[in-house]
DOLO-837367 format. One record per residue: chain; x, y, z of N, C-alpha, C in turn; residue number from 1. Coordinates in nm, 2 decimals, m for minus. Example, Ala and Ser with C-alpha at 12.3 -4.5 7.8 and 13.67 -1.06 7.14 Angstrom:
A, 1.32, m0.57, 0.78, 1.23, m0.45, 0.78, 1.32, m0.33, 0.78, 1
A, 1.28, m0.22, 0.71, 1.37, m0.11, 0.71, 1.29, 0.00, 0.79, 2
END
This chain:
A, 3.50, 0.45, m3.69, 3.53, 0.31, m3.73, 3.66, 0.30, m3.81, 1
A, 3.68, 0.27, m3.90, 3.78, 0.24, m4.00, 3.75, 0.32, m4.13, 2
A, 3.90, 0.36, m4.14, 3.89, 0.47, m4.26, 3.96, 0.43, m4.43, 3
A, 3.95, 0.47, m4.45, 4.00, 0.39, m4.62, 4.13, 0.43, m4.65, 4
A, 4.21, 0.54, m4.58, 4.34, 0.49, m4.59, 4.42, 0.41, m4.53, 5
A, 4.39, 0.33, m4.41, 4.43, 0.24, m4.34, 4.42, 0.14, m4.40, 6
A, 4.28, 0.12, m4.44, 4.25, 0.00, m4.53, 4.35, m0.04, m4.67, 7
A, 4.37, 0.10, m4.76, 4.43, 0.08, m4.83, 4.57, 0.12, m4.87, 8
A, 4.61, 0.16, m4.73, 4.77, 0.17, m4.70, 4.85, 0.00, m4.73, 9
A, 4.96, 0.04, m4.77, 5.02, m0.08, m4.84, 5.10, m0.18, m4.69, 10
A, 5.15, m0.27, m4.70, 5.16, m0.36, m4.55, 5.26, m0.32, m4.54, 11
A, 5.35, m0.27, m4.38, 5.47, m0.18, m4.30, 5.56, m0.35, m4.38, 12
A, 5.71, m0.30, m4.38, 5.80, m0.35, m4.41, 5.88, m0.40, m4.28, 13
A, 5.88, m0.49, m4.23, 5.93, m0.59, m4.10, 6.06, m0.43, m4.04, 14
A, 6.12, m0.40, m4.12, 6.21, m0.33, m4.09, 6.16, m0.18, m3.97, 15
A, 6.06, m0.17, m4.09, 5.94, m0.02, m4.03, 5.85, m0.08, m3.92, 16
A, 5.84, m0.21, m3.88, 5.74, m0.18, m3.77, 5.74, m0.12, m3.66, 17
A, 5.63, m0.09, m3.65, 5.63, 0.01, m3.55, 5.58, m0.08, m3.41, 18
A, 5.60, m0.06, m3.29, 5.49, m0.18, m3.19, 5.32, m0.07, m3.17, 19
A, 5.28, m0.17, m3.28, 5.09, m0.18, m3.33, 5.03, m0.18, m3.15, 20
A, 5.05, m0.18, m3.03, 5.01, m0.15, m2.93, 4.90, m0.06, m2.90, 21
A, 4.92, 0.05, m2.88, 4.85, 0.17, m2.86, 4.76, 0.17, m2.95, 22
A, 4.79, 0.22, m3.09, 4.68, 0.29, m3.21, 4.60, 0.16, m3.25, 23
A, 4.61, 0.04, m3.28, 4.51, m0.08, m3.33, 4.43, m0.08, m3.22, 24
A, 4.48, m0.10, m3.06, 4.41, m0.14, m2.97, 4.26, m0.01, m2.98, 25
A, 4.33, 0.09, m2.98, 4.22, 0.24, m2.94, 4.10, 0.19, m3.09, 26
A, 4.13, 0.16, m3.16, 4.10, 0.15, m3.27, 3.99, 0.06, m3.28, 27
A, 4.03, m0.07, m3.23, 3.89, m0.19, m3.18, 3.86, m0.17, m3.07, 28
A, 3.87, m0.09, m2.95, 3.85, m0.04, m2.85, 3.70, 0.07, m2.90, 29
A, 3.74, 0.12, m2.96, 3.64, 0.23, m3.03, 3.51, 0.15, m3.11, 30
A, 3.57, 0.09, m3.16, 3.47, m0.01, m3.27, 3.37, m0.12, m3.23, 31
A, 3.44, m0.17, m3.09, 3.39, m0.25, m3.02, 3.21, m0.17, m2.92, 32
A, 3.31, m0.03, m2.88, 3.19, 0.01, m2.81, 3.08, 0.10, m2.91, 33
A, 3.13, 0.10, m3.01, 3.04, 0.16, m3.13, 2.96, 0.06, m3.15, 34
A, 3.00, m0.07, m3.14, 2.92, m0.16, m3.22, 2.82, m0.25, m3.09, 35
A, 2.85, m0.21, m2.95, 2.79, m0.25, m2.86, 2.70, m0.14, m2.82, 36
A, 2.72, m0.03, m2.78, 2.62, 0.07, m2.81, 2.51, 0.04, m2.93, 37
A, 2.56, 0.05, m3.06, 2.46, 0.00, m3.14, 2.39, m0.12, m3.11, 38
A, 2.45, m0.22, m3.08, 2.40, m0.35, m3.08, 2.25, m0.29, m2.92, 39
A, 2.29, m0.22, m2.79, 2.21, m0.21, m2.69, 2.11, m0.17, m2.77, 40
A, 2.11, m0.04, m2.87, 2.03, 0.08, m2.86, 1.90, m0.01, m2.96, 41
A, 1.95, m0.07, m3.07, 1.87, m0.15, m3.14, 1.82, m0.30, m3.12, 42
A, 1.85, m0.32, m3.04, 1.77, m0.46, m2.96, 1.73, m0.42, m2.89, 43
A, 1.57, m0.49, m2.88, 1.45, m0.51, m2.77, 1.55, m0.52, m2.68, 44
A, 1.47, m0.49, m2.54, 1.53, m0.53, m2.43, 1.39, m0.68, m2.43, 45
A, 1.44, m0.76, m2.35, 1.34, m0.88, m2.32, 1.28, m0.81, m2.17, 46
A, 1.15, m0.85, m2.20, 1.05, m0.82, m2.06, 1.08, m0.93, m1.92, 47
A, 1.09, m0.87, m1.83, 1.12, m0.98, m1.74, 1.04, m1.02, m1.68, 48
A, 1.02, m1.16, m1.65, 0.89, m1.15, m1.58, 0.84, m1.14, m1.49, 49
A, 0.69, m1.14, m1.47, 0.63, m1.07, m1.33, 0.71, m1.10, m1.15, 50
A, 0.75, m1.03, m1.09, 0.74, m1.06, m0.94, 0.65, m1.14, m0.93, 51
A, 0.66, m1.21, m0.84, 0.55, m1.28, m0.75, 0.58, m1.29, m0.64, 52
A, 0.45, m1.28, m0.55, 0.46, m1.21, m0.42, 0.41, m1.36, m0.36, 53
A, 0.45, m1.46, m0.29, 0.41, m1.57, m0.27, 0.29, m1.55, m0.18, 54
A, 0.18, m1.65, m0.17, 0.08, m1.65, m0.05, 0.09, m1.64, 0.09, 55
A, 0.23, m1.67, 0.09, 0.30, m1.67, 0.29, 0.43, m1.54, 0.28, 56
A, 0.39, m1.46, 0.19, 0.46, m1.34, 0.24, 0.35, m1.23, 0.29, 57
A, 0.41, m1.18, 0.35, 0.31, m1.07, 0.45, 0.42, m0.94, 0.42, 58
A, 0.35, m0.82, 0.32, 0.47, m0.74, 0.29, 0.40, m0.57, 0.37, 59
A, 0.48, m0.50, 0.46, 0.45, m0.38, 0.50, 0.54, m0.29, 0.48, 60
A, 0.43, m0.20, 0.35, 0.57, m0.12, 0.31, 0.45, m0.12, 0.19, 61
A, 0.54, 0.02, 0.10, 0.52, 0.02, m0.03, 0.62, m0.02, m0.14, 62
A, 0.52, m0.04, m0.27, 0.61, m0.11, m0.35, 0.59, m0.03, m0.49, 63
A, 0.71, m0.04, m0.52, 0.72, 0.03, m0.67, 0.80, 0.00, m0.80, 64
A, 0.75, m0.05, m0.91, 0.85, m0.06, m0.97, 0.82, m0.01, m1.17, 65
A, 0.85, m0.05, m1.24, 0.82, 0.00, m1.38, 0.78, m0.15, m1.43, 66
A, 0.83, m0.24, m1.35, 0.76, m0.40, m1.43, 0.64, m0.45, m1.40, 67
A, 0.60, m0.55, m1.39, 0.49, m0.65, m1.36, 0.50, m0.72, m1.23, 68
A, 0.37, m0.69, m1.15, 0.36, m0.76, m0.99, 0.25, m0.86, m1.02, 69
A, 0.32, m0.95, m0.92, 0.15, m1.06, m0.92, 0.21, m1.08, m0.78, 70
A, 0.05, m1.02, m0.66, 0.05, m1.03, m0.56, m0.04, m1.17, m0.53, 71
A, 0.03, m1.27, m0.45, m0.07, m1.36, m0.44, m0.08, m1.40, m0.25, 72
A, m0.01, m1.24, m0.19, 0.02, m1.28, 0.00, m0.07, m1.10, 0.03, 73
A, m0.01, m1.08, 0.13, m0.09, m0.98, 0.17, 0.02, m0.83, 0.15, 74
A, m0.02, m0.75, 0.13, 0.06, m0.58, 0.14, m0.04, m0.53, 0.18, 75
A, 0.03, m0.44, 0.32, 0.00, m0.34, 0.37, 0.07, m0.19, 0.35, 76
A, 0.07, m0.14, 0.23, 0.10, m0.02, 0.15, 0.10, 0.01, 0.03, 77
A, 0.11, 0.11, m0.03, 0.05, 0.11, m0.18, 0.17, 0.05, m0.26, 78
A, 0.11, 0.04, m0.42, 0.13, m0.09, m0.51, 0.14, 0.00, m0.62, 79
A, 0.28, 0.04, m0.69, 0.29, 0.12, m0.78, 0.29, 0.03, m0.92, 80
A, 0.31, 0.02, m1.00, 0.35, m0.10, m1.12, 0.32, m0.06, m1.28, 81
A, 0.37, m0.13, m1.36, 0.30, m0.18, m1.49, 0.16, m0.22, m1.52, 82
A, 0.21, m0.36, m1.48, 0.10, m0.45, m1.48, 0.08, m0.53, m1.29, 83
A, m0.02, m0.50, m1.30, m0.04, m0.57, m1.12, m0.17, m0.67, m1.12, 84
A, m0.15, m0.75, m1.06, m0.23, m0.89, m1.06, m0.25, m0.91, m0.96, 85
A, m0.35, m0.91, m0.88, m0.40, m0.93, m0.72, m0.48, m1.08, m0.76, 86
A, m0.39, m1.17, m0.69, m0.47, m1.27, m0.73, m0.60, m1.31, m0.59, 87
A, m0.62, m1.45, m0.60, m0.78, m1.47, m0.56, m0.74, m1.44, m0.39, 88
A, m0.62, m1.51, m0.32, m0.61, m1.50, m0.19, m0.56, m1.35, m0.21, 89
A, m0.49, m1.32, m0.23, m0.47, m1.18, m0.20, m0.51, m1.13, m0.11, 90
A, m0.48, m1.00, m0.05, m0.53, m0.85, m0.01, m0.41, m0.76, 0.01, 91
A, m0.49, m0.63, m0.06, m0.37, m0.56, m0.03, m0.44, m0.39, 0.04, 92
A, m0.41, m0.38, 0.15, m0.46, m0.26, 0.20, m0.36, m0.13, 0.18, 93
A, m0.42, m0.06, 0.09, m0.30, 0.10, 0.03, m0.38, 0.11, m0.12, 94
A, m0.36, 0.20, m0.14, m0.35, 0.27, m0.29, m0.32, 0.14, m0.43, 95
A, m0.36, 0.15, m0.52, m0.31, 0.06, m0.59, m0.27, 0.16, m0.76, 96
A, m0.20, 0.18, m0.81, m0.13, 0.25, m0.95, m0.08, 0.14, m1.04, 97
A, m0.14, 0.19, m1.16, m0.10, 0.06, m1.21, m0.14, 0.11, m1.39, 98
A, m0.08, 0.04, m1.48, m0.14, 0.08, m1.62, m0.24, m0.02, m1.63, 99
A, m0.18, m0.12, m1.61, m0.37, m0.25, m1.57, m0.36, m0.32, m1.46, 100
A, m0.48, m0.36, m1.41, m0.48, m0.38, m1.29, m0.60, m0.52, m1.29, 101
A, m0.53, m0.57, m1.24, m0.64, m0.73, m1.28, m0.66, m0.78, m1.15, 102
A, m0.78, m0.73, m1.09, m0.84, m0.80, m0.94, m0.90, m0.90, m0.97, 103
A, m0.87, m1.03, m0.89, m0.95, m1.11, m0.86, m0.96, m1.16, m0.69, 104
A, m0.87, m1.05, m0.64, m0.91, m1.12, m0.45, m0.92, m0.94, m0.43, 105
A, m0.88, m0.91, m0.29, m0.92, m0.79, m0.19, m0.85, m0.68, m0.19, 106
A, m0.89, m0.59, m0.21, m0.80, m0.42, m0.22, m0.91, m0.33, m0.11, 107
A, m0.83, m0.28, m0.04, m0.90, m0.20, 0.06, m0.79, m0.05, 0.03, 108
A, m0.89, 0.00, m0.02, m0.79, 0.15, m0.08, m0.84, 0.21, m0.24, 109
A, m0.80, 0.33, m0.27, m0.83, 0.33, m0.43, m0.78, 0.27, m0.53, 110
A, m0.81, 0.29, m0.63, m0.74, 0.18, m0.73, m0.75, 0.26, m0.84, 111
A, m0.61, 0.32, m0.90, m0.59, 0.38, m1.01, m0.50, 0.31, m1.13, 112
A, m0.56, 0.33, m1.24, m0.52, 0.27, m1.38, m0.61, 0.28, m1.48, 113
A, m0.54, 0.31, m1.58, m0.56, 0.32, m1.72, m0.67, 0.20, m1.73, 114
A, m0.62, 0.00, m1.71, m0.69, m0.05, m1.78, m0.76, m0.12, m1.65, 115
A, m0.83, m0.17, m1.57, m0.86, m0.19, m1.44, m1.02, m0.33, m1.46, 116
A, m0.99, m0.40, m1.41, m1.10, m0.54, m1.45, m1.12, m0.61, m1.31, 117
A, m1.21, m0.59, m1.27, m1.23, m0.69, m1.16, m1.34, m0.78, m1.19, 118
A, m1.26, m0.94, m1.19, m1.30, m1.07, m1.19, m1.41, m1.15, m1.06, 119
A, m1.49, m1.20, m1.11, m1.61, m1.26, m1.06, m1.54, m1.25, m0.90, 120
A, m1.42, m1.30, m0.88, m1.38, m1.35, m0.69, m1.32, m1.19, m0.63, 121
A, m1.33, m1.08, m0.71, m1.29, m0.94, m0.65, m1.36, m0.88, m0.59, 122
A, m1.31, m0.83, m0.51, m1.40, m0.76, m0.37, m1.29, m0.63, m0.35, 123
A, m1.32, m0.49, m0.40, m1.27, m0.40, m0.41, m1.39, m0.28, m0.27, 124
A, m1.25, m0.21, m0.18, m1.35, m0.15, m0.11, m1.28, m0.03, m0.11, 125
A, m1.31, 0.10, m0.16, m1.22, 0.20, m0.21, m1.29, 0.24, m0.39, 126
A, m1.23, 0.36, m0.39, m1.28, 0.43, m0.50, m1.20, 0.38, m0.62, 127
A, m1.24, 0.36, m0.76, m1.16, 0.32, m0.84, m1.19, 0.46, m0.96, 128
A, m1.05, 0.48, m0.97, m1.00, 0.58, m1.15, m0.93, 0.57, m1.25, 129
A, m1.02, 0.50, m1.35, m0.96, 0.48, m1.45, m1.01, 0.51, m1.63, 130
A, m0.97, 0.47, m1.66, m0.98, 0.52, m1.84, m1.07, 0.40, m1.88, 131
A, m1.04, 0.31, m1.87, m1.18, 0.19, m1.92, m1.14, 0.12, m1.79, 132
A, m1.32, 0.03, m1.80, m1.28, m0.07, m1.66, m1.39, m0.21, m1.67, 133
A, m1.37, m0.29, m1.65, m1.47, m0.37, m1.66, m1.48, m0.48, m1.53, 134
A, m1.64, m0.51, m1.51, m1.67, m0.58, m1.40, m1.74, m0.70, m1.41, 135
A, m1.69, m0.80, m1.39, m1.73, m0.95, m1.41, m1.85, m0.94, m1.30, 136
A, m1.97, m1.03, m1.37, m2.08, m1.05, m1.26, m2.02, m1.11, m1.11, 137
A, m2.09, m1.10, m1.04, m2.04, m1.20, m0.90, m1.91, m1.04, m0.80, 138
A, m1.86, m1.00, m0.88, m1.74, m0.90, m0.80, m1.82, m0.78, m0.68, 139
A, m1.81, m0.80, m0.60, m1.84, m0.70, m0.45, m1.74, m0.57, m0.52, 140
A, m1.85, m0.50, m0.50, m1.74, m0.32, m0.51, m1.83, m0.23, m0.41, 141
A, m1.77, m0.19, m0.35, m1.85, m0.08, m0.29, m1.71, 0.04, m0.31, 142
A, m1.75, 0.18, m0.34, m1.69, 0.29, m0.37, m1.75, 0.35, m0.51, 143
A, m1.67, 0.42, m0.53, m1.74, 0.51, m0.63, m1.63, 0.51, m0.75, 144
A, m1.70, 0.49, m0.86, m1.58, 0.48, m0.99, m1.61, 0.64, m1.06, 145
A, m1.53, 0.65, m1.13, m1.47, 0.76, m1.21, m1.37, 0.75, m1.27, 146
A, m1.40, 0.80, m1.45, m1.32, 0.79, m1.57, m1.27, 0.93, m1.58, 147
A, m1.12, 0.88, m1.63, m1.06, 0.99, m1.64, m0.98, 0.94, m1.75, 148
A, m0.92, 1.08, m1.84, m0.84, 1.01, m1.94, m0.71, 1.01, m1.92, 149
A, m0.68, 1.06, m1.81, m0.50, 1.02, m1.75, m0.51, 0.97, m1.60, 150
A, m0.56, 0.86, m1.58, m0.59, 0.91, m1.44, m0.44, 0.88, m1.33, 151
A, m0.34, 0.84, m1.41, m0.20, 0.84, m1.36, m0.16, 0.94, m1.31, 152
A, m0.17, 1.03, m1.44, m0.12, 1.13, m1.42, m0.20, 1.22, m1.32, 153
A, m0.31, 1.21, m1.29, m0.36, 1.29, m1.17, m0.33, 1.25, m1.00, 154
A, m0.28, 1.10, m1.03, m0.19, 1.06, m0.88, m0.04, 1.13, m0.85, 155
A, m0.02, 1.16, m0.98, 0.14, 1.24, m0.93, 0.12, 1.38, m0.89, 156
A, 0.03, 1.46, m0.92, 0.03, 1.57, m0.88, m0.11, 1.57, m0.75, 157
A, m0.19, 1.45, m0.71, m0.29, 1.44, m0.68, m0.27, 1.56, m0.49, 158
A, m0.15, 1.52, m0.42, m0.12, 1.59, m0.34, m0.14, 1.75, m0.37, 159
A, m0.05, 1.81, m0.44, m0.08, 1.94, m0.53, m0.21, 1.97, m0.50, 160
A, m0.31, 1.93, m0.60, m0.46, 1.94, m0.60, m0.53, 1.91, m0.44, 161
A, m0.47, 1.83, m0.35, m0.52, 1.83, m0.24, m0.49, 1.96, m0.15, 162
A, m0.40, 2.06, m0.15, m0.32, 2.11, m0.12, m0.45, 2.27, m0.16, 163
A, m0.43, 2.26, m0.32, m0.51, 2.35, m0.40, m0.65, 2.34, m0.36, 164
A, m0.70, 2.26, m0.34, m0.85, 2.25, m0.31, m0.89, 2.27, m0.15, 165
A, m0.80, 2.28, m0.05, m0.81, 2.29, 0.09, m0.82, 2.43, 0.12, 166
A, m0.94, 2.52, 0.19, m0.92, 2.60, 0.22, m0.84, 2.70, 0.28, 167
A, m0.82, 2.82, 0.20, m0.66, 2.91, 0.25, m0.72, 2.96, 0.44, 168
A, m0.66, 3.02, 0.48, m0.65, 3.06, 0.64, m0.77, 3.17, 0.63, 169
A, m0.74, 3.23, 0.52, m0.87, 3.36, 0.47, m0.98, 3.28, 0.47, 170
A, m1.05, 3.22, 0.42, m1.16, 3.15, 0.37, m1.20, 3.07, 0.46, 171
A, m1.15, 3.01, 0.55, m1.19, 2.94, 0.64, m1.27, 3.02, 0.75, 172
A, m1.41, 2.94, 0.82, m1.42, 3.05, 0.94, m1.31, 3.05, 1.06, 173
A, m1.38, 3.14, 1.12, m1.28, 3.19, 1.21, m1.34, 3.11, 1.32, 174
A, m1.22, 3.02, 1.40, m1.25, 2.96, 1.51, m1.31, 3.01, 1.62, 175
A, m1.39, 2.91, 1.69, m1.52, 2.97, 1.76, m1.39, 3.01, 1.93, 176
A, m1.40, 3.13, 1.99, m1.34, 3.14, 2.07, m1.43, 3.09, 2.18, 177
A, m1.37, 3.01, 2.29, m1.44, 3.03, 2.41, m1.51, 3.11, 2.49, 178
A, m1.65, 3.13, 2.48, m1.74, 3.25, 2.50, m1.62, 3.31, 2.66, 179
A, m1.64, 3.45, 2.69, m1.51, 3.47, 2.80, m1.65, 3.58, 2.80, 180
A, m1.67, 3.67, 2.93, m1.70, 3.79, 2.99, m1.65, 3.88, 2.95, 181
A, m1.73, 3.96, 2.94, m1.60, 4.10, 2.88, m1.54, 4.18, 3.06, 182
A, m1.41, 4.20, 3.03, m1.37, 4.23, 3.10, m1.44, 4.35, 3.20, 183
A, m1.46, 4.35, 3.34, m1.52, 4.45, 3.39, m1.44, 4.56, 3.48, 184
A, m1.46, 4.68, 3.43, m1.37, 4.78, 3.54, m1.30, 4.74, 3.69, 185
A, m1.27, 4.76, 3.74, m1.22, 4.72, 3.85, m1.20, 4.87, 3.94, 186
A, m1.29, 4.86, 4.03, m1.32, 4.93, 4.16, m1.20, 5.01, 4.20, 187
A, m1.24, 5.14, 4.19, m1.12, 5.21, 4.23, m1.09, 5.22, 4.36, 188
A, m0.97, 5.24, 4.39, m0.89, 5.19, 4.54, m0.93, 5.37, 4.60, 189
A, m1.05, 5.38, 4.69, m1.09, 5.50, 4.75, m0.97, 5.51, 4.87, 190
A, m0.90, 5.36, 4.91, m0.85, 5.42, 5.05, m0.74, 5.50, 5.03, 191
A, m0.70, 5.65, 5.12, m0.62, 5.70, 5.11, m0.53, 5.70, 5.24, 192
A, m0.39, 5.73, 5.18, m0.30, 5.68, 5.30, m0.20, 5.83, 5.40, 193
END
């Protein structure tokens, strides 16, 4: 920043000036991005708000992001997010990842998150894993739930583990061969020539 003999250097004499160009400019050039760095590093960033996925979008593909989704059309692929909001028309057929996950329309797939709630109009058909979960009277679930205390963290490596848990080439039986005859001698050639 600024040093204290600059400060208290006595003022150049018109005769001595030097052209202040180069060294002042480097100087608030320096100060400026010290003080904007500082200024990024200690200010909130502001949250932006949720995507919204309108009712007449039809989206195929997956989606991923670090912010907040509110699906209110259809996806056909999984649904990575923050916060994710399947509203009442919804559906979304794929995977759903999410740190909370607030169903109130149709998920055909698993549904993983920490905080996970499906509302009286949710109709979830797929296994759900999460760390707490709560289920409004009136909600259709069919699948199987299970608590986990990262269950995020078990989607990132969840291939791994699929991989790990599949039988090695050893372990597996041995494929059934097509029953065959055993081979039978073959008749020696008596004719002589």
């Amino acid at each position: 920043m600024f040093s204290k003999s600059k400060i208290n250097e006595p003022a150049q004499k018109s005769g001595d000036a030097k052209p202040a160009t180069p060294e002042p400019r480097r100087d608030t050039a320096q100060a400026d991005s010290g003080a904007a760095g500082e200024f990024k590093a200690q200010a909130p960033k502001s949250k932006p708000p949720a995507s919204v996925l309108s009712s007449d979008l039809h989206v195929i593909g997956n989606l991923k992001t670090t912010g907040d989704i509110q699906v209110e059309g259809t996806i056909e692929g999984d649904i990575r997010a923050h916060l994710l909001t399947i509203g009442e028309g919804a559906t979304v057929k794929g995977e759903v990842i999410a740190d909370d996950v607030v169903i109130n329309g149709r998920i055909v797939g698993r549904v993983r998150g920490l905080k996970v709630r499906l509302t009286s109009t949710a109709r979830v058909e797929g296994d759900i894993i999460h760390k707490t979960i709560a289920i409004e009277s009136g909600a259709h679930f069919e699948g199987s739930v299970q608590r986990q205390d990262d269950p995020l963290a078990a989607s990132k490596s969840g291939g791994k583990q699929a991989q790990a848990q599949a039988p090695t080439p050893s372990q597996q039986p041995a494929a059934k061969q097509p029953e065959s005859k055993p081979a039978q001698p073959k008749p020696a050639d008596n004719t002589q020539a």
